[in-house]
Residue frames as qw, qx, qy, qz and C-alpha x, y, z in Angstrom:
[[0.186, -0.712, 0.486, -0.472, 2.38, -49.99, -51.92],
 [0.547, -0.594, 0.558, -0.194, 1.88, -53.50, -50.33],
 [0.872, 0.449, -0.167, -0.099, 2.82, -55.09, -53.07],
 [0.510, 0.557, -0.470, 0.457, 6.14, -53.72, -53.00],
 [0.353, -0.518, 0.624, -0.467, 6.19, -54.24, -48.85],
 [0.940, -0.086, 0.319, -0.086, 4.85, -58.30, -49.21],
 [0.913, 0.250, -0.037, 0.320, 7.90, -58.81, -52.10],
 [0.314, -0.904, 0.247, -0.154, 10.36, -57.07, -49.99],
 [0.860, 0.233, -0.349, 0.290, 13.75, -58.83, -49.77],
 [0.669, 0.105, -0.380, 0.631, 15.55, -57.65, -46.59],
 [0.253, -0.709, -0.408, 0.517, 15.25, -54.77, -44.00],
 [0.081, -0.209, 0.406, 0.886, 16.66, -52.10, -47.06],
 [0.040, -0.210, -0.752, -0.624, 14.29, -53.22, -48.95],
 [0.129, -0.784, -0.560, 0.233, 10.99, -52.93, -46.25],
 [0.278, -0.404, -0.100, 0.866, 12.53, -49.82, -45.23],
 [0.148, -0.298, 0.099, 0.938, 11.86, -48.13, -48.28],
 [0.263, -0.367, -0.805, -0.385, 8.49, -49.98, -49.33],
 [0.348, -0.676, -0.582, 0.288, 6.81, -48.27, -45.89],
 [0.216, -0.139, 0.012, 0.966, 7.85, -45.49, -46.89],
 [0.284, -0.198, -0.434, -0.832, 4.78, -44.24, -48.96],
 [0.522, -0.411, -0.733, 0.145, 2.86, -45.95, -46.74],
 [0.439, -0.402, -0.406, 0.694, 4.24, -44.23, -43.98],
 [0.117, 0.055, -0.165, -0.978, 3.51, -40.46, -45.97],
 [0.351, -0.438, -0.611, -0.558, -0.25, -41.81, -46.56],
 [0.492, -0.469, -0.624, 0.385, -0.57, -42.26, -42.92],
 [0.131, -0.928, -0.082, -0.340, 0.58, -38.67, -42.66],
 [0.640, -0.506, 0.172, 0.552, 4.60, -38.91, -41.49],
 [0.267, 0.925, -0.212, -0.166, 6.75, -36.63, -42.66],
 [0.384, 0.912, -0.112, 0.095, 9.26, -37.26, -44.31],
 [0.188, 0.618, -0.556, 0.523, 11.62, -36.09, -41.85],
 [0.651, -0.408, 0.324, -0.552, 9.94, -37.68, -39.44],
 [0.991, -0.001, 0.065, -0.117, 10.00, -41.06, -41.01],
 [0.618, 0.466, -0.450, 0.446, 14.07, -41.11, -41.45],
 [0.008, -0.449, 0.641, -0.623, 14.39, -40.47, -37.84],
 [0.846, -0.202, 0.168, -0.464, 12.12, -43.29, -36.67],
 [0.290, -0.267, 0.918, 0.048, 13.17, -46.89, -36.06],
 [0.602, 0.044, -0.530, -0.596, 11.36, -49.47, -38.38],
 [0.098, -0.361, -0.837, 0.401, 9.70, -50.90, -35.18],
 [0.158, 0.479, 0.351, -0.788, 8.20, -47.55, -34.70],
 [0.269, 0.053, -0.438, -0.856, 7.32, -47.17, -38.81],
 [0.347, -0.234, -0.893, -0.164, 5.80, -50.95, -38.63],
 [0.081, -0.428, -0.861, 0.261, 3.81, -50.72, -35.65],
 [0.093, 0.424, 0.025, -0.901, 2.70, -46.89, -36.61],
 [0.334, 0.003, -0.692, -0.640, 1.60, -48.14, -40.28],
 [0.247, -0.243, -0.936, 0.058, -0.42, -51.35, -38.34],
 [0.021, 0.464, 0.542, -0.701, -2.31, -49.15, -35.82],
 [0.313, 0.404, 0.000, -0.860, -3.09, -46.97, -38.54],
 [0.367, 0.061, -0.744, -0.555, -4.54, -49.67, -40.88],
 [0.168, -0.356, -0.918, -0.038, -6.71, -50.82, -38.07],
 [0.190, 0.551, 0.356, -0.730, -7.99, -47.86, -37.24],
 [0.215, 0.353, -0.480, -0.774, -8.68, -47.54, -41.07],
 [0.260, -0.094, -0.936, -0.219, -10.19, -50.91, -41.31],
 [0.149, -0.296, -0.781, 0.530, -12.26, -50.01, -38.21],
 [0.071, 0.422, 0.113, -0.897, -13.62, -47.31, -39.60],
 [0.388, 0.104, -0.670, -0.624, -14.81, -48.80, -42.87],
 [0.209, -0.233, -0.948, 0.056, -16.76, -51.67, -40.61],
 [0.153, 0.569, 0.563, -0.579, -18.66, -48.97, -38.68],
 [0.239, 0.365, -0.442, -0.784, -19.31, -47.16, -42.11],
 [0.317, -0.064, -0.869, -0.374, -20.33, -50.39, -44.09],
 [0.236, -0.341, -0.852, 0.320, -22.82, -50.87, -40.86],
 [0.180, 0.510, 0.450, -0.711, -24.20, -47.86, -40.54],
 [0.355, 0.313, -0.475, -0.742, -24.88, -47.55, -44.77],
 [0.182, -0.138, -0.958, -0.176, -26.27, -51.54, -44.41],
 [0.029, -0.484, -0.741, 0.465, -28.80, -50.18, -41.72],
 [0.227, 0.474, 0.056, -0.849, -29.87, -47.40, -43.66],
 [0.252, 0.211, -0.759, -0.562, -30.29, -49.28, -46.62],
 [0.022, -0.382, -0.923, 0.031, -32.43, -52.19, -44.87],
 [0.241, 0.577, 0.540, -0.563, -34.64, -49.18, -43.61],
 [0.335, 0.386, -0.005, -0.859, -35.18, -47.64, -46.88],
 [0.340, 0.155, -0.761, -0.530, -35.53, -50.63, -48.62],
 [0.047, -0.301, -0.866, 0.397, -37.86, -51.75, -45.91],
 [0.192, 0.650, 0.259, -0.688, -40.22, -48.24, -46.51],
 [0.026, 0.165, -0.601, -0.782, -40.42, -49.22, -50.11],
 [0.526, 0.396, 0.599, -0.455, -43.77, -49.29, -51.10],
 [0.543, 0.401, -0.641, -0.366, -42.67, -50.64, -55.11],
 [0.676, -0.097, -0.706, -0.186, -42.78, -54.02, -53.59],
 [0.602, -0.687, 0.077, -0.399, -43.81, -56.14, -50.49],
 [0.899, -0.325, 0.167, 0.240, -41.17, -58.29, -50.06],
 [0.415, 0.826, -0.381, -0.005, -38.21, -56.81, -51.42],
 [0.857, -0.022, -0.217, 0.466, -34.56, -59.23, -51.70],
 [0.078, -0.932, 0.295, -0.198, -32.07, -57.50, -49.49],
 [0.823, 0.381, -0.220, 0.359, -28.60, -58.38, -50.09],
 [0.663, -0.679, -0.144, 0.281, -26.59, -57.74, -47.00],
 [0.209, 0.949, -0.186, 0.148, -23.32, -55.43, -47.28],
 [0.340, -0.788, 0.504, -0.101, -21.65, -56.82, -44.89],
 [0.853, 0.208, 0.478, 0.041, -22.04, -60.07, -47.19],
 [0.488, 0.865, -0.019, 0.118, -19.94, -58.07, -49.85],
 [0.082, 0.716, -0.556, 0.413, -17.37, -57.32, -47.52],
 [0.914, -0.278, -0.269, -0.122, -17.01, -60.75, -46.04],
 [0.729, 0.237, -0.272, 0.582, -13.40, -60.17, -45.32],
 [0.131, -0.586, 0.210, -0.772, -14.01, -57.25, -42.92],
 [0.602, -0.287, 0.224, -0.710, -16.45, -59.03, -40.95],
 [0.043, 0.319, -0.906, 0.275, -15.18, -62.60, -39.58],
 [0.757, -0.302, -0.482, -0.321, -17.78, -65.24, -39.34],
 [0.282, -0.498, 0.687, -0.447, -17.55, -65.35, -35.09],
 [0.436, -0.093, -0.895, 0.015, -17.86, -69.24, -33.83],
 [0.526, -0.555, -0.185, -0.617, -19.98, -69.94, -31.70],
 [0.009, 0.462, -0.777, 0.428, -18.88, -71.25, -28.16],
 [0.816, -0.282, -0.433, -0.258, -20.29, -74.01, -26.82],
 [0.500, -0.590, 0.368, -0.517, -20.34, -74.80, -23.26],
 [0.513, 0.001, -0.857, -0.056, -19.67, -78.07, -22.06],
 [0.600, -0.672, -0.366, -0.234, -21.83, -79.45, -19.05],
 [0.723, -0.488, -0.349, 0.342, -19.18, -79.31, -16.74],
 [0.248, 0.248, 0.103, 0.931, -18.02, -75.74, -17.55],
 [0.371, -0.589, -0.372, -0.614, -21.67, -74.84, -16.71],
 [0.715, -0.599, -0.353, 0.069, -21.72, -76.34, -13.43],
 [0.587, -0.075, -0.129, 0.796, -18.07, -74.60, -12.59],
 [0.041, -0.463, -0.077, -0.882, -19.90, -71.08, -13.06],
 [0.520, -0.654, -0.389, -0.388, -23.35, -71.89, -11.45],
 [0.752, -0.410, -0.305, 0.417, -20.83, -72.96, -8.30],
 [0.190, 0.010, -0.123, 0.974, -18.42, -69.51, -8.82],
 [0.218, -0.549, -0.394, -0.704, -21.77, -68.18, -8.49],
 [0.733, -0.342, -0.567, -0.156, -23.32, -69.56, -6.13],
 [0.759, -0.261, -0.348, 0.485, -20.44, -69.47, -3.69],
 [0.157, 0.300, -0.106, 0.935, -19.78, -65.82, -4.68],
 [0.396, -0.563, -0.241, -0.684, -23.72, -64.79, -3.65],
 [0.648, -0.607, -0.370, 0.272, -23.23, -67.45, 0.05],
 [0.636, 0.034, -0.107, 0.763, -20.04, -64.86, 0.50],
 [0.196, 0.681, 0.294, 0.642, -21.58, -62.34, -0.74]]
């Protein structure tokens, strides 16, 4: 399915590549011929992040269960535990850290500061 929607040539051609798509989601049919292909696209999107979203809290709550049972083994004392969410690296975005600069810092302590003299 997004095979045929990434080598798409033309709006004909999307059109009828989102289709299946659009029936996996759970559109009829009829429904999807009377929709605009604003409404298929952004219908399909929503539902793939809510699909994606759903696999991250999944993969998270099966990684925590795993650490605990593989924590309450009592075959070894140090068992290797191999993260899940290391498997699925592509779900789960390495976040940057932010650094602060000093004068950012001072610009808060002061919106503080000034908020609590107000206060």
């Amino acid at each position: 399915m997004l095979k045929n929607i990434q080598e798409a040539d033309g709006i004909i051609e999307l059109i009828y590549a989102y289709e299946p798509l659009a029936y996996f989601f759970s559109i009829k049919p009829l429904e999807y011929w009377d929709m605009s292909f604003r409404d298929i696209y952004m219908y399909c999107e929503a539902q793939s992040l809510r699909k994606t979203e759903e696999m991250r809290k999944e993969i998270q709550v099966q990684e925590a269960m795993t650490n605990k049972l593989i924590g309450a083994s009592i075959v070894q004392k140090h068992p290797k535990v191999v993260s899940l969410m290391s498997m699925f690296e592509g779900l789960f975005p390495k976040e940057e850290e932010k650094v602060q600069s000093v004068e950012e810092q001072l610009r808060i302590l002061r919106g503080i500061m000034s908020a609590e003299a107000n206060g």
